[in-house]
N, C-alpha and C positions, 0 to 999 in steps of 0.2 A: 599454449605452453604457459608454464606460471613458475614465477622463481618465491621461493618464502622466505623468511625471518621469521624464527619462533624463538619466542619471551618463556617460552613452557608454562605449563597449566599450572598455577596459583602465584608465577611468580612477581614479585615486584622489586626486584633488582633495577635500577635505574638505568636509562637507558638513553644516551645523546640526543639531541637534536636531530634528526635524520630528513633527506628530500628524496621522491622517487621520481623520476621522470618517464611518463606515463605516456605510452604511444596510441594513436589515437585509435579508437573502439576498444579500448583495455581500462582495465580496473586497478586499484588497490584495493584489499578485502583486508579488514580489519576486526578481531574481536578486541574489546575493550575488558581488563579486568570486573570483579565487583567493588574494589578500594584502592585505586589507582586512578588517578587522575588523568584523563591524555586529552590533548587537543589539536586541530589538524589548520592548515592555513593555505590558503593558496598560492604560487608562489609566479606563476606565469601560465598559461592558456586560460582554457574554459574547463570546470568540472564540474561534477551533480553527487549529492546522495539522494537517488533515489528520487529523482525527480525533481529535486529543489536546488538549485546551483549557489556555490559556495562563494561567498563576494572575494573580489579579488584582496590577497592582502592582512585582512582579516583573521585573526584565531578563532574559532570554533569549539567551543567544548563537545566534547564527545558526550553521551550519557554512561554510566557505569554499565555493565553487562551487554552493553550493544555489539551487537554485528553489523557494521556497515559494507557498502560498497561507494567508494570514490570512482567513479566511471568519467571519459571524459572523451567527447565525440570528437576531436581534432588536436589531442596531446593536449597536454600538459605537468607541470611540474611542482608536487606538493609537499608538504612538510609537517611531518608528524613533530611532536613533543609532549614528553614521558611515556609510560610503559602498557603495553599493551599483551597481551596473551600471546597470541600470534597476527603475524601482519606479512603478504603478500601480493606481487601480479600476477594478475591474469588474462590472459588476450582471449579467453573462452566464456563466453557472457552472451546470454539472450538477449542485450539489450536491441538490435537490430528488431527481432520478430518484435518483441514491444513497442518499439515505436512505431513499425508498423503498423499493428496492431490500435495506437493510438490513434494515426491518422484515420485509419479504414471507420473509428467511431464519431472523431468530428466529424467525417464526411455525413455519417447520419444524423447527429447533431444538427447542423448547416439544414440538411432535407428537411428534418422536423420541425428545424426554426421557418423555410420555409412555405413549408405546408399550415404552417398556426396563422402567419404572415395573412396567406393567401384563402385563408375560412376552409380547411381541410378537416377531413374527421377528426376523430380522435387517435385512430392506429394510425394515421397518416403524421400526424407532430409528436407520437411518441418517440423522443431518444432514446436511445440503447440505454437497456438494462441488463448491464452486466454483470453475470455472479462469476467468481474465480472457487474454481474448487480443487481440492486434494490433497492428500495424506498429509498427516505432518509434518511442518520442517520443509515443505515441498516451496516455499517462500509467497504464499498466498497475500500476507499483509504487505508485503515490499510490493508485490507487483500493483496492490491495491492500490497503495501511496503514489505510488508513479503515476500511474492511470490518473487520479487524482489532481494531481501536481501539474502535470501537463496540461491538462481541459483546461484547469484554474489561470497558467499562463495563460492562454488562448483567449480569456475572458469569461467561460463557461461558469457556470456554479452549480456542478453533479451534486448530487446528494448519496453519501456515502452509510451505508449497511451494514451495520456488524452484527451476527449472527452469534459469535463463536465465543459463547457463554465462558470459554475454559478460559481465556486473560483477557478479551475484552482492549480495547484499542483507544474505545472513544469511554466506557465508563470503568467501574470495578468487574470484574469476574463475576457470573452470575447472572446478567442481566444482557436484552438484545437494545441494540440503539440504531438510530438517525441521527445524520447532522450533515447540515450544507458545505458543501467547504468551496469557500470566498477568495482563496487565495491559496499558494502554493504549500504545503503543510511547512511548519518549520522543523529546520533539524535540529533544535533542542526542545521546544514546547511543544511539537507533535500535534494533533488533530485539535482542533479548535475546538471549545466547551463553550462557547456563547449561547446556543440553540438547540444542543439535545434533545432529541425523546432517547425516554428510557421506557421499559418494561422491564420488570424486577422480578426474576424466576428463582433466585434463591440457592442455587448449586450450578457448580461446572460442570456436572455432568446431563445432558439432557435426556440420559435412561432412565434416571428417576420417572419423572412424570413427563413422558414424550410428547402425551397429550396437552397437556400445559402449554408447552412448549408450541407447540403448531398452533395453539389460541392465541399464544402472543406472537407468532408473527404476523398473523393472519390481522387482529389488532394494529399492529406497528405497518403494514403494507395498508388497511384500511382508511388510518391517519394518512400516510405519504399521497394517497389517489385522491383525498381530497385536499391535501395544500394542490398538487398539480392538478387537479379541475379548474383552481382559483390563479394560478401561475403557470402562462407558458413559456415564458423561458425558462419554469424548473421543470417542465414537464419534459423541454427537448433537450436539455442539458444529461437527464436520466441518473441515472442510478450507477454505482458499484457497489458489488454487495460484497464482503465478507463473510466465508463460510470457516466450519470448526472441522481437524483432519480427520474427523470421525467417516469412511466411507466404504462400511461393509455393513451388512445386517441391516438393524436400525438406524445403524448414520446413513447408509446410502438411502433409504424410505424416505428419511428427514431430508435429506438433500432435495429429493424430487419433489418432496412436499413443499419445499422452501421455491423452488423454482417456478413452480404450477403458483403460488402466493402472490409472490413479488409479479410475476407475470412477465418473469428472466426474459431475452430475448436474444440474448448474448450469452454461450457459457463457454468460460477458457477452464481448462484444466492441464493442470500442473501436475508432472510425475515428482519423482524425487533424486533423480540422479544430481551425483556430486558434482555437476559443473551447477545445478540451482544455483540462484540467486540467494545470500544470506538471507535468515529470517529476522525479520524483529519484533 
């Protein structure tokens, strides 16, 4: 069930101080205006956006245009200030199957660290290479970040995939990237720029030159296979890959193309119904 409070679309009327208290395995779901300042704080339990937990106490600036989710595994109680588009709860949230889904991939983690330990092949210490696919809006980058966010608690350092030339996560629109990620993403500075690869394709759309496109992954998966020849804990740490919601025609080819590349070995897919998870 979900209760709302709507700010209505474009407005910026001000708006009090407000706290939800938040039952445990439920949400607040928040969009953020584009000129409107808001900021969230914790006020008593434990909470996450999306992977990365919110210090106690503390205010938080939101980013402009975001869609969040404040989830929190055992209650808690938090505190919005200023305006927001629309903002409610919801006790209907995938977040269970994901963190299932999180454990089920340290356990392979763990195996591959393992197997490297113990002079195992090379399928034998491979970690999970995980691609997330499907349609637009279907919340493929959240669930990314999460996936992400958690290993990184854990100590892990996955190396994360972006594929999805149309807005791009870790660089500009345009272009497919790599980058380790060493710690929990933040929820203001988002994915860490220390250590990118990029590959520079030139357009968000990959109909253009689809062939282009499968060179430069094929390219950017060719680089990743030799840092992890040279490094096994990034080898067992593995991958998440971010894909674009193109998946019919040409985007599904590209998808499989993308799969067969990376040498996926994990693939989740995301439909699109309105209990999803916000995108961002």
């Amino acid at each position: 069930m979900a209760a709302a409070t709507t700010a209505g679309a474009g407005a910026a009327t001000p708006q009090p101080p407000r706290q939800y208290k938040l039952a445990p395995q439920s949400e607040l779901r928040v969009e953020v205006l584009p000129d409107a300042p808001l900021r969230v704080r914790l006020v008593t339990g434990t909470a996450e956006i999306f992977g990365t937990e919110l210090p106690p106490e503390g205010w938080v600036p939101v980013p402009p245009r975001s869609k969040i989710a404040i989830f929190t595994w055992h209650g808690a109680t938090v505190e919005l200030d200023g305006v927001s588009e629309s903002e409610y709860t919801s006790d209907e949230t995938p977040m269970v199957i994901y963190v299932n889904t999180h454990a089920i991939l340290d356990a392979r983690r763990a195996r591959a660290r393992t197997a490297a330990a113990q002079g195992g092949d090379k399928e034998a210490s491979q970690g999970p290479r995980v691609i997330v696919v499907g349609p637009t809006d279907s919340g493929k980058s959240t669930l990314c970040k999460m996936l992400l966010s958690w290993a990184a608690k854990l100590g892990w350092k996955p190396t994360y995939v972006d594929l999805d030339i149309g807005q791009g996560s870790i660089t500009i629109p345009g272009c497919i990237s790599a980058t380790p990620i060493e710690k929990p993403i933040d929820i203001i500075d988002g994915i860490p720029l220390e250590m990118p690869l990029v590959y520079f394709y030139g357009h968000p759309n990959p109909s253009i030159n689809a062939d282009v496109y499968k060179v430069l992954m094929k390219e950017l998966a060719k680089t990743l296979e030799k840092q992890f020849s040279g490094n096994a804990e990034s080898r067992a740490a593995g991958m998440v890959i971010n894909t674009m919601g193109w998946v019919e025609g040409l985007g599904y080819e590209l998808l499989l193309n993308a799969i067969e590349t990376f040498k996926a070995n994990v693939v989740l897919v995301l439909g699109q119904a309105s209990s999803a998870l916000p995108c961002s």
